[in-house]
C-alpha positions in Angstrom: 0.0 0.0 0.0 1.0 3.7 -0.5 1.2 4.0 3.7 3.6 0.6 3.5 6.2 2.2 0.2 6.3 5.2 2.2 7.3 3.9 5.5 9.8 2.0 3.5 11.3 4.6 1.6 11.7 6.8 4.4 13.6 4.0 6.1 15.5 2.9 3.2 16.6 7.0 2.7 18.1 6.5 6.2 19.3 3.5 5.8 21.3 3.6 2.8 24.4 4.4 3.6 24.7 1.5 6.1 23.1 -1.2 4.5 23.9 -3.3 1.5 22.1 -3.8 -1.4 21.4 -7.4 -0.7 19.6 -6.4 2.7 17.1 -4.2 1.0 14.6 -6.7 0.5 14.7 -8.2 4.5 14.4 -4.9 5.9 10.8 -4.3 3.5 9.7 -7.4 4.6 10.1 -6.6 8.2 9.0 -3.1 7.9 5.4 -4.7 6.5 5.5 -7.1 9.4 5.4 -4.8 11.8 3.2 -2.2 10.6 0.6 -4.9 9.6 0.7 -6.3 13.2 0.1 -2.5 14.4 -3.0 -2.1 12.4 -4.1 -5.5 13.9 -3.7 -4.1 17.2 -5.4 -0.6 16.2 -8.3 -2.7 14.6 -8.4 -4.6 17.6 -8.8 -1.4 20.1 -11.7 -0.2 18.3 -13.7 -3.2 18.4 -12.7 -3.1 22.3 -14.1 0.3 22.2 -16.9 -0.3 20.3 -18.3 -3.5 22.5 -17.0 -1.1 25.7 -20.0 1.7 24.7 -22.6 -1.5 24.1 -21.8 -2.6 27.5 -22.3 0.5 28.8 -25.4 0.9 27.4 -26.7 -2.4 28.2 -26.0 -1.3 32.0 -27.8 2.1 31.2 -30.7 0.1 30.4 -30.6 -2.9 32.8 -29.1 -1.2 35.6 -32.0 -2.9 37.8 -31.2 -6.2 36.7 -27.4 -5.6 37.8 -27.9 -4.5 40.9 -30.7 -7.5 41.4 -27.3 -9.6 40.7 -25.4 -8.0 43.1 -27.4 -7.7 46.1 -31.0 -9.2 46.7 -32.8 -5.5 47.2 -31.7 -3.6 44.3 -29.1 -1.9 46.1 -25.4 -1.5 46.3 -23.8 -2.5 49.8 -20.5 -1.0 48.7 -20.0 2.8 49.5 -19.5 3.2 45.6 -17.8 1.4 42.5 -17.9 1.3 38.4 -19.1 -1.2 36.4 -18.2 -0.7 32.6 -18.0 3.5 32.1 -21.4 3.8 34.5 -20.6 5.0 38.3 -23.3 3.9 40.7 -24.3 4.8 44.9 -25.3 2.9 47.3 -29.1 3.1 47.9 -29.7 5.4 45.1 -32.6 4.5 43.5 -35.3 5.9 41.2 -38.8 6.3 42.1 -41.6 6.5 39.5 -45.5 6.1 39.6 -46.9 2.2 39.3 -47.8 3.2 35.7 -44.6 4.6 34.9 -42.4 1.9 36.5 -39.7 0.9 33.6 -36.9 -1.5 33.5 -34.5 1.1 35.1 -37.0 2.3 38.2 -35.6 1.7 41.8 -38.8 2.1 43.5 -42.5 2.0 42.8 -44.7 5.1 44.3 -48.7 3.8 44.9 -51.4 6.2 45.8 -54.2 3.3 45.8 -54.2 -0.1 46.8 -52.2 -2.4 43.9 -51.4 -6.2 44.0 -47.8 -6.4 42.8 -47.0 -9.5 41.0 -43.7 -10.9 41.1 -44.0 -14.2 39.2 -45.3 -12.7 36.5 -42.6 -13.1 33.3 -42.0 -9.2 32.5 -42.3 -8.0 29.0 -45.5 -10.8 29.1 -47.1 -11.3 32.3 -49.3 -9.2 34.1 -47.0 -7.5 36.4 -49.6 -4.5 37.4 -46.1 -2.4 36.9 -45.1 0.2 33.9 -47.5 1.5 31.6 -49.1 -1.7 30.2 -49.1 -3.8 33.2 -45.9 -5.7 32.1 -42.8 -4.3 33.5 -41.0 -6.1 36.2 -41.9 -4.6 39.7 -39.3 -3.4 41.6 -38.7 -4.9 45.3 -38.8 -1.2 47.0 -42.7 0.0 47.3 -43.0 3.4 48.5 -46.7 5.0 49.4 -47.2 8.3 48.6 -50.6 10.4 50.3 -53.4 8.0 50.7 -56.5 7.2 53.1 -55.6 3.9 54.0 -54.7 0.9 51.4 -52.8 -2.2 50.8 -49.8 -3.4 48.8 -50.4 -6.9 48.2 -46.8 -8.9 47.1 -47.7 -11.5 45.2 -45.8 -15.0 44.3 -42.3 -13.4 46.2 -41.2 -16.9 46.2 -41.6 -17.2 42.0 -40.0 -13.8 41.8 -38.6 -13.4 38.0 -36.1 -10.8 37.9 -35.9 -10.9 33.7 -37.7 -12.3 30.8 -35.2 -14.9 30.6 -34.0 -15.8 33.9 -36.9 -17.9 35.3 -38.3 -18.3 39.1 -35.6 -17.2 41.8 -34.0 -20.5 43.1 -32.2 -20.3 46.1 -32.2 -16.6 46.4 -33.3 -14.5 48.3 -35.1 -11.2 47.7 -35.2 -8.3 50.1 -38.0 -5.6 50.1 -38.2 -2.5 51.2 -41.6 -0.6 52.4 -42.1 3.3 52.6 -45.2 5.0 53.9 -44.9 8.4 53.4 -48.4 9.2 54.6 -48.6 11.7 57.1 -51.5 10.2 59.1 -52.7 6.6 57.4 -51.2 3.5 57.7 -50.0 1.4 54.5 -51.1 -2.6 54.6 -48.7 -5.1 53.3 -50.6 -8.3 53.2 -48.3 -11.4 50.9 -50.1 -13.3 49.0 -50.1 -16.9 46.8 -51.5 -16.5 43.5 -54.1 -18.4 43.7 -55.4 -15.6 46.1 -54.7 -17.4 49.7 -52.7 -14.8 52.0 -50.1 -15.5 53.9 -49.5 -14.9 57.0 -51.3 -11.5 59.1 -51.4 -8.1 57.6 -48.3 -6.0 58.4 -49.4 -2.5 58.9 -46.5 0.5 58.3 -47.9 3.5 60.1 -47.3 7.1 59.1 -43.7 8.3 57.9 -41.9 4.7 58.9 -40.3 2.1 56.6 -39.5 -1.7 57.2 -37.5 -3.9 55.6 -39.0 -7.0 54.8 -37.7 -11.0 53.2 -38.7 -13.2 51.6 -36.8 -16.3 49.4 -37.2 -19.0 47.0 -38.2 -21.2 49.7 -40.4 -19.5 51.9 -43.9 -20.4 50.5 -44.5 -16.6 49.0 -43.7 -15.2 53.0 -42.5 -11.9 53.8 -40.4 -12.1 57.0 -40.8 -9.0 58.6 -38.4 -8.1 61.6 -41.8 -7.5 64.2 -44.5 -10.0 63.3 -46.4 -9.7 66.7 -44.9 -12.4 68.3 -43.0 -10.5 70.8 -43.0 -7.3 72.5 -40.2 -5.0 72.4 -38.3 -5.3 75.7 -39.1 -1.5 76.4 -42.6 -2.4 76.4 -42.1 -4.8 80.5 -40.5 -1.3 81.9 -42.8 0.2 84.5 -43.3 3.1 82.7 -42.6 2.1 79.2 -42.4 5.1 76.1 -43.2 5.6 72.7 -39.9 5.8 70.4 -39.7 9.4 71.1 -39.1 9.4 75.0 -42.8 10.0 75.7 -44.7 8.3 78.5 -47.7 6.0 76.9 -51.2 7.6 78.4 -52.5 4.3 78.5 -51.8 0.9 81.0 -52.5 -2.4 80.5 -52.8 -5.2 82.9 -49.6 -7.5 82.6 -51.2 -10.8 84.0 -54.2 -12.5 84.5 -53.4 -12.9 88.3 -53.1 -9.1 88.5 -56.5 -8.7 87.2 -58.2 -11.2 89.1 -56.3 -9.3 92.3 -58.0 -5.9 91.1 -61.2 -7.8 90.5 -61.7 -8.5 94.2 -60.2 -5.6 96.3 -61.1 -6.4 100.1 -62.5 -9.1 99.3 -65.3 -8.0 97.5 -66.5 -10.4 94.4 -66.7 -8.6 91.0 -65.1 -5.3 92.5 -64.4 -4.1 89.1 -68.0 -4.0 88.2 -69.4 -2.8 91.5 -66.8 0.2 90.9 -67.7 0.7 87.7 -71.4 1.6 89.1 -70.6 3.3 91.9 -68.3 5.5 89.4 -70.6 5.8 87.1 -72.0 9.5 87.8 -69.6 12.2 88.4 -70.1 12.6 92.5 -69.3 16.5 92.0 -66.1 16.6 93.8 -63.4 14.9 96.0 -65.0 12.2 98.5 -64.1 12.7 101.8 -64.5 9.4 103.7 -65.3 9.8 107.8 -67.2 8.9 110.6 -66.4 5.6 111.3 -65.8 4.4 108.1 -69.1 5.7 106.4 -68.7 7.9 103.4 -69.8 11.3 103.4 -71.1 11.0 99.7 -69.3 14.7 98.7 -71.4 15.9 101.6 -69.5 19.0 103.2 -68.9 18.4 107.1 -72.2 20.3 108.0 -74.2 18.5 106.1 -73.0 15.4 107.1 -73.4 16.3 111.3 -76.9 17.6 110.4 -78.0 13.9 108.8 -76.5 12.1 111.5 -79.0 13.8 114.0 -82.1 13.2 112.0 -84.6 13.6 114.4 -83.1 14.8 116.9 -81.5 11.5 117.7 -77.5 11.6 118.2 -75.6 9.6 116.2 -78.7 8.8 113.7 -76.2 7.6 111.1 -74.7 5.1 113.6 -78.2 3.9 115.2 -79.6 3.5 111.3 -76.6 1.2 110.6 -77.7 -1.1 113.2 -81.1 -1.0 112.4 -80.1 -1.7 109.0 -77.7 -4.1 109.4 -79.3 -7.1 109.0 -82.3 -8.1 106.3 -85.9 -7.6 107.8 -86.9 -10.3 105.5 -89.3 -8.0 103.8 -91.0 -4.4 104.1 -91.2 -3.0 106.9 -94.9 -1.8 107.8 -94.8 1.4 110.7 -97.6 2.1 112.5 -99.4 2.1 116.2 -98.8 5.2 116.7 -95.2 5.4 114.9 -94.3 2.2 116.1 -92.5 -0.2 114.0 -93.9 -3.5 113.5 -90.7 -5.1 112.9 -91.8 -7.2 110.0 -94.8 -8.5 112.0 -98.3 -8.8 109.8 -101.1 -6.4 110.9 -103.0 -9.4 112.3 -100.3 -10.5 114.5 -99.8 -6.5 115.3 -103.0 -6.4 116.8 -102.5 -9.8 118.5 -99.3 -8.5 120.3 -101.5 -5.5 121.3 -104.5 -7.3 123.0 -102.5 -9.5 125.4 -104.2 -10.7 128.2 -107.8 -9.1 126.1 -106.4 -5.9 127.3 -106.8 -3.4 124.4 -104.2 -1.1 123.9 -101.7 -3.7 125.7 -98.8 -1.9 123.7 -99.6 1.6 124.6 -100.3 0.4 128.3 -97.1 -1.5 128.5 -95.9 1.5 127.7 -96.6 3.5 130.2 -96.2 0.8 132.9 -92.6 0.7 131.9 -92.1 4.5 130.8 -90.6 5.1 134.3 -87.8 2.5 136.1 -89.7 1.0 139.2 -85.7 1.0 141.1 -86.0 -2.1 141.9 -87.7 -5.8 141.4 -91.2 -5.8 141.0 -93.5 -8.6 142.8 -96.3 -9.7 141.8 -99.2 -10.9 144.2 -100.1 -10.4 147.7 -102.3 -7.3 149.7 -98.9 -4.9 150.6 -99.2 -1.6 150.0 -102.8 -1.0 150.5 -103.8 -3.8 148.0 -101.7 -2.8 145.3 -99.8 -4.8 143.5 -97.0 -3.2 143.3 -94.9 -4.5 146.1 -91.3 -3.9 147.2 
């Protein structure tokens, strides 16, 4: 070639006064050698080049499906590294609308409750991801402002990361939840295909995130890191708090031995409900308890002396406690005067009151015993001019 003579000349031009004829054709034979292998090598750096800027944009366009490689979630657990030309973080990942999920997006963004499918071959299946329902579904679901709904993960176990690659087998997947509500909670209920949940709804509340498992063999679970089994060891302290430092407004009663104690303070059966009655009606003010015991009902100190001489009588409170304190049997009927009966029937009333077929017996017993005699009384004999009251 006209590249070749010229190399060739030029070095034969330089060369001629130190090499003999008989060389001339060696050193043009070499000379071709070696710039044919150069152009090999040039040739050979450009297709490098050329299948360098594929790769790359191969990883521009499949960037989820290398990070899916790498780690289980999507992300990166190194600090930062290149693959190919592209530089990629940790944890940096794209967020797009369920509809507008592509191959590329990091994380899904729902606003109303969406079952995400996961076995579902992309490009094919029914994903409920990307514009026509077939894009893969990325494993980071992120709520945006909602009243309340559910993302439902579907076939986790079947999880198909590519057109090509098939169910997951021994892998596993790692998904990450974000409820960015500022007041509803987001559901995440996992699910078989054949519509059977399983395992309870997890509910996120307002502004937290979870990270959640679930892998190849797991029977479509997601293994959450609280699943209700147990109770944070915060929760046993006396006074336990929220995750802010505040004091709950709210106890519980730890045991069933505790509430059976509270259930019969002093001894008194079904306490709880016998409180719950007496409490019922707001007395009006603090209850001071006194005299004896007795409780003065919210009744100032005044009140209380002037109903505990009802009638004039001393003490009334403390005589009506005695009167009262055991059952009569039935109503109690007053008459004779103001008398009470004590329980008696009218007939046997009126029997008590003729003793002896004296009418009025009551009223005259009465008066015999109004005043004390001072001393025994006998009965019988003439003393005492034929009374018979004798001494």
């Amino acid at each position: 070639s006209a590249g070749v003579s010229s190399i060739v000349s030029n070095v034969m031009h330089d060369e001629r006064k130190t090499v003999p004829p008989r060389c001339t054709c060696v050193f043009r034979s070499r000379i071709v050698q070696l710039y044919l292998q150069s152009e090999q090598i040039r040739g050979l750096e450009a297709r490098l080049d050329a299948e360098q800027l594929q790769t790359d944009a191969k990883l521009d366009h499949h960037g989820d499906l290398i990070r899916d490689l790498q780690t289980p979630s999507g992300t990166h657990s190194q600090a930062a590294h290149t693959v190919g030309s592209v530089r990629r973080l940790a944890g940096a990942l794209s967020t797009a609308n369920t509809a507008s999920v592509t191959a590329s997006t990091g994380c899904a963004v729902m606003t109303s409750s969406t079952d995400f499918v996961y076995s579902a071959t992309p490009g094919t299946g029914t994903t409920n991801c990307g514009s026509d329902g077939t894009v893969r579904c990325p494993p980071c679901i992120m709520a945006g402002s909602h009243t309340g709904i559910t993302a439902t993960i579907q076939d986790c176990s079947t999880y198909e990361k590519t057109s090509s690659s098939g169910d997951i087998t021994d892998e596993l997947i790692e998904f990450v939840f974000i409820n960015t509500d500022s007041a509803d909670a987001l559901t995440i209920q996992a699910r078989t295909g054949s519509g059977t949940n399983v395992g309870s709804a997890y509910l996120l509340g307002p502004y937290e995130s979870v990270v959640a498992f679930c892998y190849s063999g797991g029977s479509n679970r997601l293994h959450f890191p609280d699943n209700g089994a147990y109770c944070s060891a915060g929760c046993d302290a006396t006074a336990p708090n929220d995750r802010t430092g505040t004091a709950f407004t709210r106890r519980l009663v730890s045991t069933s031995s505790i509430a059976t104690k509270l259930e019969t303070i002093g001894g008194i059966t079904s306490a709880g409900t016998i409180a719950g009655r007496v409490f019922a009606n707001d007395p009006g003010g603090a209850i001071t308890w006194g005299v004896s015991g007795a409780q003065t009902a919210g009744f100032t100190s005044a009140k209380w002396t002037e109903l505990d001489t009802i009638g004039g009588i001393t003490s009334a409170g403390t005589i009506a406690g005695r009167v009262f304190a055991n059952d009569p049997g039935g109503a109690i009927t007053w008459g004779v005067s103001g008398a009470q009966t004590a329980g008696f029937t009218s007939a046997k009333w009126t029997e008590l009151d003729t003793i002896g077929g004296i009418t009025s017996a009551g009223t005259i017993a009465s008066n015999v015993f109004a005043n004390n005699p001072g001393g025994t009384v006998s009965w019988g004999g003439s003393c005492n001019g034929g009374t018979v009251w004798c001494y």
